[in-house]
N, C-alpha and C positions, 0 to 999 in steps of 0.2 A: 838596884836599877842600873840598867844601860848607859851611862855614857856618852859625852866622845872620847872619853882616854880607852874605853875598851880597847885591848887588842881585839879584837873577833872584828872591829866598825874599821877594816880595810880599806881599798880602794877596790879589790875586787867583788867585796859584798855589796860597795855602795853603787860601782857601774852595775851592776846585777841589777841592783832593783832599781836604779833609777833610767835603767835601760827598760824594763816590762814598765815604770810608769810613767813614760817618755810616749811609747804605746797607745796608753790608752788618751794620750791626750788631756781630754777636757776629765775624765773620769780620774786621771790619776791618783795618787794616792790614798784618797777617801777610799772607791772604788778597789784597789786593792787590797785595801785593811778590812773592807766589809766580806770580800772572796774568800782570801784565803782564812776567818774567823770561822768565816760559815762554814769553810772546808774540815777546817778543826773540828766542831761542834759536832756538826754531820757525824764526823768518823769515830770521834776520839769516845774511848773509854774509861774505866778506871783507872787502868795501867797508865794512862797516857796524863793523870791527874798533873806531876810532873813538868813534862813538855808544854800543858794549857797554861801554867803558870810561867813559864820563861815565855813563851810568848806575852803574856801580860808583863812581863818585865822589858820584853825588846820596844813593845808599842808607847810606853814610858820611858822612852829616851830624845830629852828633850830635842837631841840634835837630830832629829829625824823629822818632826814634825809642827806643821804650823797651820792656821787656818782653818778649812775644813777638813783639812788632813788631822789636825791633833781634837777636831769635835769628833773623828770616826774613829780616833785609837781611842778616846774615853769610853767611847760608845761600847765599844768591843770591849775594853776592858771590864764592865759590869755588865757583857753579856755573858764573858768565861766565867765569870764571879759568880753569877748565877748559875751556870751550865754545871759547876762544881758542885754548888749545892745542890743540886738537882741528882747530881749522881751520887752524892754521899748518902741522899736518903732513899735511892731507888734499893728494892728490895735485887738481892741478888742470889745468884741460882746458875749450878753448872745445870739444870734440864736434867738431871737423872733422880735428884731426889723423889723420893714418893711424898702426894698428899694427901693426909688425912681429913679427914672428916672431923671438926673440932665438935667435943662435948657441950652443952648448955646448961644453963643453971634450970631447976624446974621451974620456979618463975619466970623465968624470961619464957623458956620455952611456951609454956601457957599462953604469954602477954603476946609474942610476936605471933604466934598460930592463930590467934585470933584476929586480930590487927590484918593478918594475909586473907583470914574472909571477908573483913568489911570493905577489902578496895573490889571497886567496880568493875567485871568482866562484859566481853561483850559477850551476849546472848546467843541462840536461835535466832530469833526473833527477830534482833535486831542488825543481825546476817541477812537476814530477805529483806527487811528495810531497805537494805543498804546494795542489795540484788536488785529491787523495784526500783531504786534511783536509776541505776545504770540501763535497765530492762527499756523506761520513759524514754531516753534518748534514742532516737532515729534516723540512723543517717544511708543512707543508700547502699544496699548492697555489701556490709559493714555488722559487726556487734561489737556491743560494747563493755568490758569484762569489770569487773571490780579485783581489784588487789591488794598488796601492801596491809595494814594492821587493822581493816579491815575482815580480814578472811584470814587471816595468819594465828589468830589465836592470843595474840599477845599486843592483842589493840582493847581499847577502853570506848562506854559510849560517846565521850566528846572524840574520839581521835575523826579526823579528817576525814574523806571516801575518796579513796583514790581507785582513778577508773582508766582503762586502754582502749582505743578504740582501734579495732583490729581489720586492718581492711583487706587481708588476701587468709582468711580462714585458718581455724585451727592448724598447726606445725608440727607435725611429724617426721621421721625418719630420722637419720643420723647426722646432719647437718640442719643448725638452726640460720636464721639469715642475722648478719653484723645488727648493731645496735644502730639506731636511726638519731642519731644527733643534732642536734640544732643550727640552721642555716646559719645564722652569724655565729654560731661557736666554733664551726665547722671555718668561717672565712676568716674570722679573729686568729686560726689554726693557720691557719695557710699562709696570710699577712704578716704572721710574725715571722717568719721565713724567706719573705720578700725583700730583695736589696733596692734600696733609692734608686730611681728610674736615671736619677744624675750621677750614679756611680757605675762605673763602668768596666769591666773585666779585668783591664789593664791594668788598672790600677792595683788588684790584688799582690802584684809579686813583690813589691816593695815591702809593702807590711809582712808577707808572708816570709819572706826573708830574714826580716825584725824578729819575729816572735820566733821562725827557726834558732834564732843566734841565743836569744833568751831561753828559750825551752831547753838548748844544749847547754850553754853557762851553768841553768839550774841545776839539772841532773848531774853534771860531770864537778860543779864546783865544787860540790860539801866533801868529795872523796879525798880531796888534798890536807885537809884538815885531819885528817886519821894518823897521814903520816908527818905533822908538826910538828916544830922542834919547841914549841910552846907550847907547855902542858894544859895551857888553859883553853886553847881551841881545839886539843886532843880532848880534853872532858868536854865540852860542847857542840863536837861534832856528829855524835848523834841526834841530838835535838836540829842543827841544822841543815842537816841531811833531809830530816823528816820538812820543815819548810822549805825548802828548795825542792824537793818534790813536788811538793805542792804547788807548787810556783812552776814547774812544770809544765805538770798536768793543766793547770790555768793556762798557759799560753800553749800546749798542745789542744785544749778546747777550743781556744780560739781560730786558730787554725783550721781544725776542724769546721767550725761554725762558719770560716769564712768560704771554703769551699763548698760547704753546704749551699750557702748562697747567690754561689754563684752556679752551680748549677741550676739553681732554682730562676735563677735571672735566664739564663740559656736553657729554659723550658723543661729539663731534665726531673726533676720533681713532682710540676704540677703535671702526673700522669692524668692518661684519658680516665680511669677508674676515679682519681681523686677527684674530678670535675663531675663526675656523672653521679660522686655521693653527693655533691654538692649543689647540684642540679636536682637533684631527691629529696635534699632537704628544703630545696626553695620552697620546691612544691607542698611540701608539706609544712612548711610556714603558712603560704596561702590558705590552705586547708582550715589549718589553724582559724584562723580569721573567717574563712564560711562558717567553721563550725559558729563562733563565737556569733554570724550575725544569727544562727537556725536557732542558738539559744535564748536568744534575745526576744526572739518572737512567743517563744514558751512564758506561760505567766506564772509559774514554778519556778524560773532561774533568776538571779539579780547577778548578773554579770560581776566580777570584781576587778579580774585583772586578764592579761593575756601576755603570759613571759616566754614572749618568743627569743629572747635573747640567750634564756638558760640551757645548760647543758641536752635538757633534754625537754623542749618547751610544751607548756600547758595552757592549756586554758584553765583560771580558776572562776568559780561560782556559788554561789548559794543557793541550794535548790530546797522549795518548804514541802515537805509529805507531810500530809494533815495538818497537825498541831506542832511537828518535829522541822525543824532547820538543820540541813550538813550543808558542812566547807568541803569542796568538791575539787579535785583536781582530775584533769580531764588529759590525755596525753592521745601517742598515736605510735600504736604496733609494739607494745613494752614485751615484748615475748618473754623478755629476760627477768621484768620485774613479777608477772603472774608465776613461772619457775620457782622464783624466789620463794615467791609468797606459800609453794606448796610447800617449799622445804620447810622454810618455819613451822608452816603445820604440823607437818610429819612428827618434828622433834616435841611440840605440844602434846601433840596427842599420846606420842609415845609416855608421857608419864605426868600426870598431873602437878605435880613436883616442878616439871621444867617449863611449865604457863605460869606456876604460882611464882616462882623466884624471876623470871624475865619478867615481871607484871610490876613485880616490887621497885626490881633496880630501873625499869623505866620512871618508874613514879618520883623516886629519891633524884634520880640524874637532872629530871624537870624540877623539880620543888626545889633542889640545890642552883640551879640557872647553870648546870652544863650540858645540854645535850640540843643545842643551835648550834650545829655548823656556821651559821654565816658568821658567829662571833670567835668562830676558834674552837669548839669543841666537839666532839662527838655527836652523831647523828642518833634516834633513840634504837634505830637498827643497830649500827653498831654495838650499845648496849646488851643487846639482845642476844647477839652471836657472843659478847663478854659473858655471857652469863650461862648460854650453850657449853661454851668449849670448859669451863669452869667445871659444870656436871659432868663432861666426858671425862675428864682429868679424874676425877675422882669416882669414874667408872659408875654413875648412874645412868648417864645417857650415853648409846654407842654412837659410832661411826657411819651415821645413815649413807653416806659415799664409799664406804669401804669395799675395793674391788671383790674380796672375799665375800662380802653378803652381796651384791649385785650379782655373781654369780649362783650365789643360793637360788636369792631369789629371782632368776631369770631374766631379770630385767639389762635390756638392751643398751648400748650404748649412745649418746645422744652428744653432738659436738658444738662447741660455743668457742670459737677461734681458738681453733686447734685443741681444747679440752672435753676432756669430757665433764658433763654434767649429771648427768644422772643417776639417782638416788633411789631409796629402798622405802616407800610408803605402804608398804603391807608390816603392820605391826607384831602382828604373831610369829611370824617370820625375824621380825629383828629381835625379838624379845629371846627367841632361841638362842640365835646365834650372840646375841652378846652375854648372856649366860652362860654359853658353853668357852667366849672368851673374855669374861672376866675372872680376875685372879682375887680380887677383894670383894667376899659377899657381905660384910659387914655394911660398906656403904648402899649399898642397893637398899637398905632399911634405915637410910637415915632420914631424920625428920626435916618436914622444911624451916624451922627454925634453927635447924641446926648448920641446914643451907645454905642459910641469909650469910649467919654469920662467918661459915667457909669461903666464900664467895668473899667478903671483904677482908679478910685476914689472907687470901690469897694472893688478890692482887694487891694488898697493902705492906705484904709482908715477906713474898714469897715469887710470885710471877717477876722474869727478870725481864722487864719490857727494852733497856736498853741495848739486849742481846736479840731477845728472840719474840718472835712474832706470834697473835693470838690467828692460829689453824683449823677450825674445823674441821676441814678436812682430813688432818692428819694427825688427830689429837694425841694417837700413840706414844708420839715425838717430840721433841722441842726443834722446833726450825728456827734458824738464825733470818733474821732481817735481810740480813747481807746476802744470803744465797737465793731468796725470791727476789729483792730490787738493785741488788751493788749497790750503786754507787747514790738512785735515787733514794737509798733508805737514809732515813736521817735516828741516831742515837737516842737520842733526845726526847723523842713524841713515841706515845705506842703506837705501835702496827697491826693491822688487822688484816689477814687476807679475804674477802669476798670470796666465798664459800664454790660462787659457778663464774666469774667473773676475775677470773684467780690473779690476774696483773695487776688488779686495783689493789689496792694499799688504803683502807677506809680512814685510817689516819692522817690520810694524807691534809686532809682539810682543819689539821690541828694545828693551830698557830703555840707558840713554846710558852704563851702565858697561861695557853689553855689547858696547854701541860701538866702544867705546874697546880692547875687549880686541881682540877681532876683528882690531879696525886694526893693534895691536902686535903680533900673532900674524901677521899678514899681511906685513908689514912683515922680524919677525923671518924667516919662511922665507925669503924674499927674500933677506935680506942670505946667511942659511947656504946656498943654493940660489947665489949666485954666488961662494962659495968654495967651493964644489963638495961640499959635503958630504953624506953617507950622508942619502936620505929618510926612509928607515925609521926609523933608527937618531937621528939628531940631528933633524932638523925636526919631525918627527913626536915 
């Protein structure tokens, strides 16, 4: 532990930081213990196992801290504690190994093949049900689509009906239009960007000046320590190199943030385009609300809620066909989510294999209580594309986005801010061409019990989620986190890129306890899944 006889606890380390927490004010040093933690966590790797612990040894020095400052170095102290553990049991992997297809016992084999018939699909049948709910609603000049697990293939008959209500007709050509967002998600957007109507331009050069002097201190301080005539802050000069970077970049972001704001105070931000999505969204807030009174009038709907606040707001309902009740989510212009929902399809149908094993691990993710977002964990979509890019890897299911068969198959290009999206839904067609490029025809004949359990020996064992990111688009590959988001990737949580939607990060919505469950829930089927045990019944 740290000290105050350390030599390293100078006068110029201690103006250093007590100059950035002089800054922040009322935030001071809580506020910088929880920044630059999180900046560690964010980045840090194995390698850097080392460096996490001498910060857990600096924030344990008593002469540093008091009050709320020494509740936020504990804090952090058994956040790196955990972030440790975290990366000692994550599986690891330069991206080049190959993966196989693990063996089954005949009994399990048997036991789980069977076990993948009795869980519920959705039908025909219960596809045009689920058509005739959407087909009933009538709104002017408008249709209304059904999507999502629904019509994807890899929904169940309780799963919800999620429907779009489309009001400028089917979307063709090369250009799709932005996604339609929610008026206060959209203003909550804009407001946090907004500087106090009582602070006033002028007043920037002071601070800006502050956090100039600090941002330089930081970067330029640690270098002097290299050429020490004390050996002890020569062997610790890399490690404070690396937080004084940090420390930084911390007051270069703020800087950053503060001009940001102030242009936005001098009008420069809130462009004419941003007002007039935001003006599009009102309106379709309002919308919202006729629709909700038009259903109200239907004696088929039981209103339940109306989440105009959400990202992407809905009307929700209950509507009764016949003898049958669906929970209904109702939306406006989802272009992006019907897209979606064909791709899922495509990769279903391409092999009966890849609905059975996406049907399983949605079921186990539920039955386990990980797959609500709102509490930290994965979405059951995410699972789904888990369980995709899982058969590409081990070359069952190809590359439905792959420029090369797009070309095969002729299909045009189609753009979703600045991407392309467009995919290869003729099967016989992809079935060639991933034939003629796959190198292992072994797994093309693997069973789906043999599936289940590649699937969780992969990412339990194998997938190195704190490097690289799950791609289907690019499943050839291993892509780093880091080169799709910088600096927003965080180490720690997996990443998922969205397949047409490619800037999202579907992990993003995973908080680090949800992390961490996931990984032991992942893990645990693992371990019961090679002592052969009941899916249903024990893993699940």
């Amino acid at each position: 532990m740290w000290g105050r006889s350390s030599e390293l606890c100078d006068e110029k380390w201690l103006s250093l930081i007590h100059s950035l927490g002089e800054f922040w004010r009322g935030r001071r040093w809580s506020k910088w213990v929880e920044t630059t933690t999180e900046l560690l966590i964010s980045r840090a790797t194995r390698d850097d196992e080392t460096d996490l612990y001498q910060w857990t040894e600096l924030l344990e020095g008593q002469w540093l801290w008091k009050g709320k400052a020494r509740d936020a170095a504990v804090a952090a102290c058994e956040q790196v504690a955990a972030f440790v553990e975290l990366l000692v049991e994550a599986p690891t992997s330069d991206g080049r190994e190959a993966v196989d297809v693990p063996t089954v016992e005949p009994d399990a084999e048997w036991l789980w093949a069977l076990e993948m018939q009795q869980m519920l699909k959705m039908n025909a049948r219960e596809e045009a049900n689920r058509r005739g709910v959407a087909k009933d609603i009538v709104w002017p000049g408008c249709r209304v689509e059904v999507f999502g697990s629904s019509l994807s293939l890899y929904g169940s008959p309780d799963s919800d009906v999620d429907m779009s209500l489309m009001t400028n007709g089917p979307r063709r050509g090369k250009d799709l239009p932005p996604e339609m967002l929610g008026f206060y998600y959209l203003k909550r957007l804009l407001e946090r960007k907004v500087w106090d109507e009582e602070q006033k331009g002028t007043v920037i050069l002071p601070d800006v000046k502050q956090l100039k002097r600090v941002s330089s201190q930081a970067r330029d301080g640690a270098v002097g320590l290299y050429t020490s005539k004390d050996p002890k802050q020569r062997q610790n000069a890399v490690f404070f190199e690396l937080q004084m970077e940090l420390l930084g970049e911390a007051a270069s972001s703020e800087i950053d943030d503060i001009y940001r704001r102030e242009r936005m105070n001098r009008g420069h931000i809130a462009t004419s385009r941003a007002q007039d999505k935001l003006w599009d969204s009102k309106h379709r807030k309002n919308e919202l609300f006729d629709l909700k009174s038009l259903l109200e009038g239907e004696p088929e709907c039981k209103i339940q809620a109306v989440a105009s606040h959400a990202r992407v707001p809905v009307t929700r309902f209950q509507y009764t066909l016949g003898d049958l009740d669906y929970k209904c989510d109702l939306c406006f212009d989802n272009e992006l989510g019907l897209r979606n929902t064909r791709l899922l399809r495509a990769y279903a149908s391409y092999d009966d294999r890849a609905r059975d094993l996406g049907l399983a691990v949605k079921h186990w993710a539920k039955q386990r209580g990980i797959s609500d977002t709102a509490s930290g964990f994965l979405s059951s979509y995410s699972y789904v594309l888990l369980s995709i890019y899982y058969l590409q890897v081990v070359r069952v299911l190809p590359n439905l986005q792959d420029p090369r068969l797009l070309e095969l198959a002729g299909v045009s290009a189609e753009y979703y801010d600045g991407v392309n999206i467009a995919f290869c839904e003729d099967r016989d067609l992809a079935t060639v061409f991933h034939e003629q490029n796959s190198a292992d025809r072994d797994s093309l004949d693997a069973s789906i019990s043999e599936l289940l359990m590649g699937f969780f020996e992969f990412y339990a064992t194998q997938f190195d989620y704190v490097k690289h990111a799950v791609t289907i688009r690019t499943p050839e590959r291993s892509v780093s986190k880091q080169s799709l988001w910088g600096a927003k990737a965080k180490s720690w949580r997996m990443s998922i890129q969205d397949p047409l939607q490619t800037s999202r990060d579907l992990g993003g919505m995973l908080q680090f306890s949800g992390q961490r469950k996931i990984a032991d829930e992942m893990r645990r089927a693992h371990v019961l899944l090679v002592r052969c045990g009941s899916f249903l019944d024990m893993v699940c």
